[in-house]
C-alpha positions as CSV (number, residue, x, y, z in Angstrom):
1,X,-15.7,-8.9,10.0
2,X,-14.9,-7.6,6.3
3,X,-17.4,-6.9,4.1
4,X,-16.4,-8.4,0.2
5,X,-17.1,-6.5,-2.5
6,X,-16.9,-8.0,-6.2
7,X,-15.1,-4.8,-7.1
8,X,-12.7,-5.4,-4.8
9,X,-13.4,-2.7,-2.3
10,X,-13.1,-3.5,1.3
11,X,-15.3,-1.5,4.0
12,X,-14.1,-1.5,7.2
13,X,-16.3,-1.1,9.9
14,X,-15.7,0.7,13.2
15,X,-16.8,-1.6,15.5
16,X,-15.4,-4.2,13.4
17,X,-11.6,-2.5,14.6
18,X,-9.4,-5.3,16.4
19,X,-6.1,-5.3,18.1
20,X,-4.8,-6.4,14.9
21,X,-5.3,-7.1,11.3
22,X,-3.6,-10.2,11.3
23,X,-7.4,-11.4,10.2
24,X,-8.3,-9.9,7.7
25,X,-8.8,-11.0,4.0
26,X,-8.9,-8.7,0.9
27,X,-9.8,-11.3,-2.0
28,X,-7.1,-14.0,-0.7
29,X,-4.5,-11.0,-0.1
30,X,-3.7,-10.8,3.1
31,X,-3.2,-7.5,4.6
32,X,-1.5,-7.9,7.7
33,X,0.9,-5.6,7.0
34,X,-1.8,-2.5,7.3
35,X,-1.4,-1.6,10.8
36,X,-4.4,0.4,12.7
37,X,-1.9,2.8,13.7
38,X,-1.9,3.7,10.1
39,X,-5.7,4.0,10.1
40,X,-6.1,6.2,13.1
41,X,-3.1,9.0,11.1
42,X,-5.1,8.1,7.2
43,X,-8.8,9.0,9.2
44,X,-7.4,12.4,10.5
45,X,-5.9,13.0,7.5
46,X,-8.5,12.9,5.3
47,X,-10.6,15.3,7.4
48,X,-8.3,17.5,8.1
49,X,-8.9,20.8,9.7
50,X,-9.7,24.4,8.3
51,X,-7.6,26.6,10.1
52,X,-5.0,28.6,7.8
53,X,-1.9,29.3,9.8
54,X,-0.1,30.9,6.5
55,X,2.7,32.8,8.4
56,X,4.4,33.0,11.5
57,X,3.9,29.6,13.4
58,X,7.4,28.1,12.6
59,X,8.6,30.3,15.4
60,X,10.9,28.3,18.4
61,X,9.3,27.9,21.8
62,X,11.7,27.0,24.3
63,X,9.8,25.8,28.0
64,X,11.0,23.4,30.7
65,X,7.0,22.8,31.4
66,X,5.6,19.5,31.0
67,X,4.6,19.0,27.4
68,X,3.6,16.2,24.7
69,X,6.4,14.3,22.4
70,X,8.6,16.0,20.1
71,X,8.5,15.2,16.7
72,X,11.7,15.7,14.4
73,X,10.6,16.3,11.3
74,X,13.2,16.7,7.9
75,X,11.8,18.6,4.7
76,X,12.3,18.4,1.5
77,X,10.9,20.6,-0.5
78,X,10.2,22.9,-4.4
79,X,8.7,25.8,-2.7
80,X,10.5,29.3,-2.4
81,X,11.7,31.0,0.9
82,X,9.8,32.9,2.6
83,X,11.5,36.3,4.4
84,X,8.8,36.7,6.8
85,X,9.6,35.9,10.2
86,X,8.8,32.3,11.5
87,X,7.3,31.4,8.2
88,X,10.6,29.7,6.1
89,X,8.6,28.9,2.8
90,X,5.6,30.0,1.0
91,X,3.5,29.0,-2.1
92,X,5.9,30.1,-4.6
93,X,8.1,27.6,-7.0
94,X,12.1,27.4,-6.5
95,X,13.8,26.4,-9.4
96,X,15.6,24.3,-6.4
97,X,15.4,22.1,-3.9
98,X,15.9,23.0,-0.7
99,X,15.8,21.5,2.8
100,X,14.4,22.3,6.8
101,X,14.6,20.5,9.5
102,X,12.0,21.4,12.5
103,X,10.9,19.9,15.6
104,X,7.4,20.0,16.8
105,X,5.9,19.8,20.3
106,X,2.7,17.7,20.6
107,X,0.8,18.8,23.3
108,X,0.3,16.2,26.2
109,X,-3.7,16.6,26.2
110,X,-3.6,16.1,22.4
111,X,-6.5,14.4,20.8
112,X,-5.7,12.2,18.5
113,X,-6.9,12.8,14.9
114,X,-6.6,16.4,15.7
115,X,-3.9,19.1,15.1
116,X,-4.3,21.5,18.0
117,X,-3.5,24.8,15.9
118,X,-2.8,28.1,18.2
119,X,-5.1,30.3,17.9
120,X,-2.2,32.5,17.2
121,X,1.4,32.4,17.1
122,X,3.8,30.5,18.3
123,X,1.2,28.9,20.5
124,X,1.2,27.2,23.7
125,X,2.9,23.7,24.2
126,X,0.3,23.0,27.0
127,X,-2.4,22.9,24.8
128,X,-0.9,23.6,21.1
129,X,1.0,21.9,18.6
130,X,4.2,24.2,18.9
131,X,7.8,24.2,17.5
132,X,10.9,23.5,19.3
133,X,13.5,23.9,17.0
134,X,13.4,25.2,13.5
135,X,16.5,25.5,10.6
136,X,17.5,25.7,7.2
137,X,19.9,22.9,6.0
138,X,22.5,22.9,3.5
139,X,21.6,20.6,0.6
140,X,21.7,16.9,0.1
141,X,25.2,16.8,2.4
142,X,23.3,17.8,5.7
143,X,20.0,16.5,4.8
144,X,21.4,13.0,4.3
145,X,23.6,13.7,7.3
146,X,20.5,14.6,9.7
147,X,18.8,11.6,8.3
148,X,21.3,9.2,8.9
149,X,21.6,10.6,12.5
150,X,18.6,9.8,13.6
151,X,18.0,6.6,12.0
152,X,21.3,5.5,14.2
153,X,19.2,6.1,17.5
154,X,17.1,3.4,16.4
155,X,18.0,-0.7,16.6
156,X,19.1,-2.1,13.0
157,X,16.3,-3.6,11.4
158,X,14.2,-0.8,12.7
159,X,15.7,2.3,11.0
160,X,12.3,3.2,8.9
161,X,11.6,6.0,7.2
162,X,8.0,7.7,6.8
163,X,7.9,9.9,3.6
164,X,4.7,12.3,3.5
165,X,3.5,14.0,0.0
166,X,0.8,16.4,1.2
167,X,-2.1,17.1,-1.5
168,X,-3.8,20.5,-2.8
169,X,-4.5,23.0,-1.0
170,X,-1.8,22.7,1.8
171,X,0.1,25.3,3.8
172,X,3.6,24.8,4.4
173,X,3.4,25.0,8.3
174,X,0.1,22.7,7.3
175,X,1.8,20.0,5.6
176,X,4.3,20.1,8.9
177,X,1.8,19.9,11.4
178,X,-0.2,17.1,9.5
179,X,2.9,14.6,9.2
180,X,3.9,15.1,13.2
181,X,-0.1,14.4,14.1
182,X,0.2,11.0,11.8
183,X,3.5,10.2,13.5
184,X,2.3,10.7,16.8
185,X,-1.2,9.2,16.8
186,X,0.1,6.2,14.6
187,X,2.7,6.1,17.3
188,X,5.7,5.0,14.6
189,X,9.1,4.5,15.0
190,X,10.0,5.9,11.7
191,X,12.3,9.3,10.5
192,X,9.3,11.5,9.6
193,X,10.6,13.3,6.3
194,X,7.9,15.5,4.4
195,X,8.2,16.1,0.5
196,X,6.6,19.4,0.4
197,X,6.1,20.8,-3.3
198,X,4.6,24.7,-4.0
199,X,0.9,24.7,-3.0
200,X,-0.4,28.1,-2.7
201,X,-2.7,26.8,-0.2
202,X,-5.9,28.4,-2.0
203,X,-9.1,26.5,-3.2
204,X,-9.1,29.1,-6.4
205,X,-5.3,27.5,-7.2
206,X,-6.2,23.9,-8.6
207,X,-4.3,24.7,-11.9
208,X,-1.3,26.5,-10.1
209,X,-0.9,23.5,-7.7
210,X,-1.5,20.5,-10.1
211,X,1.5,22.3,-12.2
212,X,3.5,22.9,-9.1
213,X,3.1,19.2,-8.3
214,X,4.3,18.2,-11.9
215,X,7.3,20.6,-11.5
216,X,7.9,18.2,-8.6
217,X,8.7,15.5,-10.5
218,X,12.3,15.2,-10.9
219,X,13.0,17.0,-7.1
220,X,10.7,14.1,-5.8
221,X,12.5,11.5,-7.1
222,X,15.9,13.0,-6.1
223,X,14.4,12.7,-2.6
224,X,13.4,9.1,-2.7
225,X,17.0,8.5,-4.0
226,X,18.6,10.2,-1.3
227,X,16.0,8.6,1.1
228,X,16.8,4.9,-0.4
229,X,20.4,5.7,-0.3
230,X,20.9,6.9,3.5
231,X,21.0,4.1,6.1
232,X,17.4,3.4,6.2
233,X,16.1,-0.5,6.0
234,X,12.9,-0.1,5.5
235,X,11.0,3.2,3.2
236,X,6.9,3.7,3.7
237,X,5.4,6.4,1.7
238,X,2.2,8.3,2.1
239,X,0.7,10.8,0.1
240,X,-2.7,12.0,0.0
241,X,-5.0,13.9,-2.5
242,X,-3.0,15.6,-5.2
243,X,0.3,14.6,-3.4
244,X,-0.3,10.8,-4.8
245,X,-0.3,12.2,-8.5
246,X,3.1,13.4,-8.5
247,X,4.1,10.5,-6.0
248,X,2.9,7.6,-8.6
249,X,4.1,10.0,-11.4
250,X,8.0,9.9,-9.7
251,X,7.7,6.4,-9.0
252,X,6.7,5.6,-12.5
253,X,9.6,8.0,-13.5
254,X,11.9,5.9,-11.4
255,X,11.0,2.5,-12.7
256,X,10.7,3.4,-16.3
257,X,14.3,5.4,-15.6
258,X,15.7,1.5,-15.6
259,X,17.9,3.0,-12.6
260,X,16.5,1.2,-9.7
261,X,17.4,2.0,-6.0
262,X,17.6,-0.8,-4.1
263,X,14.0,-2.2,-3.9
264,X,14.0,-4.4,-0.8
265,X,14.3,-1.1,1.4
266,X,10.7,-0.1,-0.4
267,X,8.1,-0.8,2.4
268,X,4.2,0.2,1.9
269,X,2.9,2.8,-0.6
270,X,-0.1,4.4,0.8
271,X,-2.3,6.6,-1.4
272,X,-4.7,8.9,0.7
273,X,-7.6,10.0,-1.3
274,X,-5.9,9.6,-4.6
275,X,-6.4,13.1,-7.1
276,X,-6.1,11.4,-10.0
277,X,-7.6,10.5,-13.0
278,X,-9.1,6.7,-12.7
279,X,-7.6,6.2,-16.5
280,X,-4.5,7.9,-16.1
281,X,-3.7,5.8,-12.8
282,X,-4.2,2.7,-14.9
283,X,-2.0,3.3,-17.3
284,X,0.6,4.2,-14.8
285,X,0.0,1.3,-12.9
286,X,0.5,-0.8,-16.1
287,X,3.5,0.3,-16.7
288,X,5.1,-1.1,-13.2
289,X,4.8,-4.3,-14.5
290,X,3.6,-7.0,-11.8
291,X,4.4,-5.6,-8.6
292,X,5.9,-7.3,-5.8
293,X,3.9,-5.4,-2.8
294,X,0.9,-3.9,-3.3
295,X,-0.6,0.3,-3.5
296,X,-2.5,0.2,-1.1
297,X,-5.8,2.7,-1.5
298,X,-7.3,4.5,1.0
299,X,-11.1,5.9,-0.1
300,X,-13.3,8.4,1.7
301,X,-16.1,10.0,-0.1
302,X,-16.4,12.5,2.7
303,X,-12.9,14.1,2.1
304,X,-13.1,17.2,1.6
305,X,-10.0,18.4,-0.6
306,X,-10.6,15.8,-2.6
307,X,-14.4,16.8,-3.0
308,X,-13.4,20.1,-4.0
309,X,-11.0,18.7,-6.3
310,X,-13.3,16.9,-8.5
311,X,-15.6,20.2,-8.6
312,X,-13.1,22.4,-10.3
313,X,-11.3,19.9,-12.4
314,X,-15.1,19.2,-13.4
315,X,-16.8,16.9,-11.5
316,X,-14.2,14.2,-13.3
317,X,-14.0,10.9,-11.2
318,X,-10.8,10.2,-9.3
319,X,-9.2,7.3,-8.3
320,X,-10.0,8.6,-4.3
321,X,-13.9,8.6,-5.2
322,X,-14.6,6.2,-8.2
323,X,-16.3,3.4,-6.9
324,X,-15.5,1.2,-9.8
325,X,-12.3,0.1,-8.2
326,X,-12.2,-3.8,-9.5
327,X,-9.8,-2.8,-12.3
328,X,-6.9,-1.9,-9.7
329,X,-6.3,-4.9,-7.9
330,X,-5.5,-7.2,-10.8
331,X,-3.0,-4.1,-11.4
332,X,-2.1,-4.5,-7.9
333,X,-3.6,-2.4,-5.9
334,X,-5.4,-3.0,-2.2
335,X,-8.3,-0.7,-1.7
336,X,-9.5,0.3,1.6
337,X,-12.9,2.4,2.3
338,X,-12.4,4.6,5.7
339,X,-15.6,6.4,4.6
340,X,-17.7,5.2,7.2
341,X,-14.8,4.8,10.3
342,X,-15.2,7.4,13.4
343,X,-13.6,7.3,16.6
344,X,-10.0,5.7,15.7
345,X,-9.2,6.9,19.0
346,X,-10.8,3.7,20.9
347,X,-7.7,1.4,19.5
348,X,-4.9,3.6,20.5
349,X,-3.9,2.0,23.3
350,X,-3.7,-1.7,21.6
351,X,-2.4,-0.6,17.9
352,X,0.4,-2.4,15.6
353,X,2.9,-0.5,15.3
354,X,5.1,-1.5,11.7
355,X,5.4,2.1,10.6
């Protein structure tokens, strides 16, 4: 059962969680197409974890024990390297873009919903998210070329792409970490690539980070170009907190460029607890025009970057908390409350899996 809303805002239930979704109704828009797989990743990462693993957790672990799946993650991303040993990026700007590519091991007692940090580094692939393999890449050529690679090893028609926009507040091993536990737990098929811009990773940093994540723009939308232009069919794109600001920024960037990458490869738009300003993300909206596939919206008043969020840019309401929502979906947008959802774990064994 869905509980309607006359501002449009859908509350699901945890014990109203099915094997599918096929069901469900969102004021005559169907939404199918959100998969619990999705919800089980979107639930973790909008509570995510404390721990701050700033240096030294990118290191390789090589073990011919019994461990969890890999994850092969590609990385995009504004932030400057890092000459500390296992660490490959920090919180500073590049006036560049630059690439990684690294592998992580989940472990095979892994909770899902969680990131099992080590308690120090590089960790234990028994019980730890770990890495496996960790590298530099050389620029658009061997990005595109790594890309491309492993959307071959899947069946045409099912060479996806998951792009990730972390928000404020995010480490760079963080924003790694996070993407492999939504890949894993959501149990996708898709390339895992995360757009990772300059957060310093520090409450006290609002003002640095929303800047960083402006800068972002135009190395954002280069991604998404090279992403649209590799082999991919089908490209899904989730961001959370501040993330979705420069995310709808770049797309809005894109359309009003009048240089369009081919569309029918665009999949679902996810925005995780959305840091932005409710007015702003209606005029941004407006100017896509009438859109073929929805934004879809995914609240939580309990999360908790976003929370501190709307404290230092002072107490402002943001699209992720306002609950005077009925404006977007004429705009089209689908919003989804995961406020009240615990326990995603129950439906991992019968989940959708369209990621």
């Amino acid at each position: 059962m869905v509980e309607r809303r006359r501002d449009f805002r859908t509350k699901i239930l945890i014990h109203d969680l099915q094997p599918s979704v096929s069901a469900m109704k969102m004021e005559k828009r169907s939404v199918s197409l959100f998969p619990l797989c999705v919800l089980i990743g979107l639930a973790a990462l909008l509570t995510s974890c404390a721990s701050r693993p700033e240096s030294g957790f990118l290191a390789p672990i090589a073990s011919s024990e019994r461990s969890g799946a890999d994850s092969s993650i590609l990385i995009a991303t504004t932030r400057e390297r890092d000459s500390r040993p296992a660490t490959f990026f920090n919180g500073e700007r590049s006036p560049v873009l630059d690439f990684a590519a690294v592998t992580v091991s989940v472990p095979p007692d892994h909770s899902p919903g969680a990131v099992e940090w080590p308690s120090s580094p590089p960790g234990n692939p028994q019980t730890d998210f770990v890495v496996r393999e960790a590298a530099y890449l050389d620029g658009d050529k061997e990005f595109i070329e790594r890309l491309n690679a492993q959307l071959a090893a899947r069946p045409r028609g099912s060479r996806k792409v998951l792009l990730f926009v972390h928000g404020f507040n995010t480490l760079f091993v963080e924003g790694i970490y996070r993407l492999a536990q939504i890949a894993h737990d959501s149990r996708s098929t898709a390339v895992p690539v995360l757009f990772t811009w300059a957060s310093r990773g520090k409450l006290a940093q609002y003002v640095y980070d929303m800047n960083s994540a402006t800068a972002a723009r135009d190395n954002l939308e280069h991604t998404i170009r090279l992403i649209f232009a590799s082999n991919a069919d089908q490209v899904n794109i989730l961001a959370h907190s501040m993330g979705n600001w420069v995310t709808v920024e770049t797309l809005r960037q894109i359309k009003i460029s009048g240089r369009l990458p081919p569309m029918q490869k665009l999949g679902m738009v996810m925005l995780a607890a959305p840091d932005i300003d409710l007015d702003v993300f209606k005029s941004q909206m407006r100017s896509f025009g009438e859109v073929k596939k929805p934004f879809y919206i995914i609240l939580a008043k309990n999360d908790r970057a976003l929370w501190a969020s709307s404290v230092i840019a002072g107490g402002e309401s943001r699209v992720g908390d306002d609950p005077n929502v009925a404006g977007l979906a004429g705009l089209g947008a689908v919003v989804i409350d995961l406020t009240d959802i615990k326990g995603l774990s129950a439906t991992k064994g019968r989940m959708a899996r369209r990621l």
